[in-house]
C-alpha positions in Angstrom: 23.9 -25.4 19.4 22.4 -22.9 16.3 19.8 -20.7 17.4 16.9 -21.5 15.5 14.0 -18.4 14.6 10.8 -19.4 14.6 7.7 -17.8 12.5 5.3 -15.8 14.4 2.6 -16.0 11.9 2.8 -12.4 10.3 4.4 -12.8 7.0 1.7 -15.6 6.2 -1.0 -13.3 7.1 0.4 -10.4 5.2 0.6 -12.3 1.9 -3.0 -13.5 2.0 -4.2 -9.3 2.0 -1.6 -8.4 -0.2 -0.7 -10.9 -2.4 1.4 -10.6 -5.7 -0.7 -9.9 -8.9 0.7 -10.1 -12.2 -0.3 -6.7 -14.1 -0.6 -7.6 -18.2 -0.6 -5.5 -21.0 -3.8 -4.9 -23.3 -1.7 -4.0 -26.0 -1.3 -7.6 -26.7 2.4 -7.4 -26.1 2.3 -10.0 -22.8 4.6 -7.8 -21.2 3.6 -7.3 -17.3 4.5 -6.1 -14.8 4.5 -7.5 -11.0 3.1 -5.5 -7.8 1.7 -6.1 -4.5 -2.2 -5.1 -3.9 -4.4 -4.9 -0.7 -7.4 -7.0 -1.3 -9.5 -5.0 1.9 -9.6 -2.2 0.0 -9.3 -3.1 -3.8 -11.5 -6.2 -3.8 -12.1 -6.1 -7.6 -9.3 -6.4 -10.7 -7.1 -3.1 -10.6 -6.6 -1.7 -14.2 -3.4 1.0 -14.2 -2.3 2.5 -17.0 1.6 2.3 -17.3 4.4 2.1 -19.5 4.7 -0.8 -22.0 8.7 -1.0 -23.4 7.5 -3.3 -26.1 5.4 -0.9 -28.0 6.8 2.4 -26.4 3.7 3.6 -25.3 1.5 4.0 -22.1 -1.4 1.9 -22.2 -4.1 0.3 -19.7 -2.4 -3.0 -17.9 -5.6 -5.4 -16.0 -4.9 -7.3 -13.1 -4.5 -11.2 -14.0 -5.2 -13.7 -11.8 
């Protein structure tokens, strides 16, 4: 007989605080990038500026939900 894992509830509870947040450029492009955030600590949308391929520029990316 297989041994068969079970869950122990953590990786359900970690993706409710950090879930995946798509990161999209104001440039107009629709490029974006994907990350992880912690909502405890950044409760509102996170704005980074980061590097946009499509135009070859930095520029501000806004959280997306």
């Amino acid at each position: 007989m297989a041994h068969v894992r079970k869950w122990k509830g953590t990786a359900l509870a970690r993706n409710e605080v950090r879930p995946l947040i798509k990161m999209r450029s104001t440039a107009g492009t629709g490029y974006t990038y994907v990350t992880r955030k912690n909502r405890r600590n950044t409760p509102d949308r996170l704005t980074l500026r980061k590097y946009d391929p499509t135009i070859r520029r930095h520029v501000l990316f806004r959280e997306e939900r």
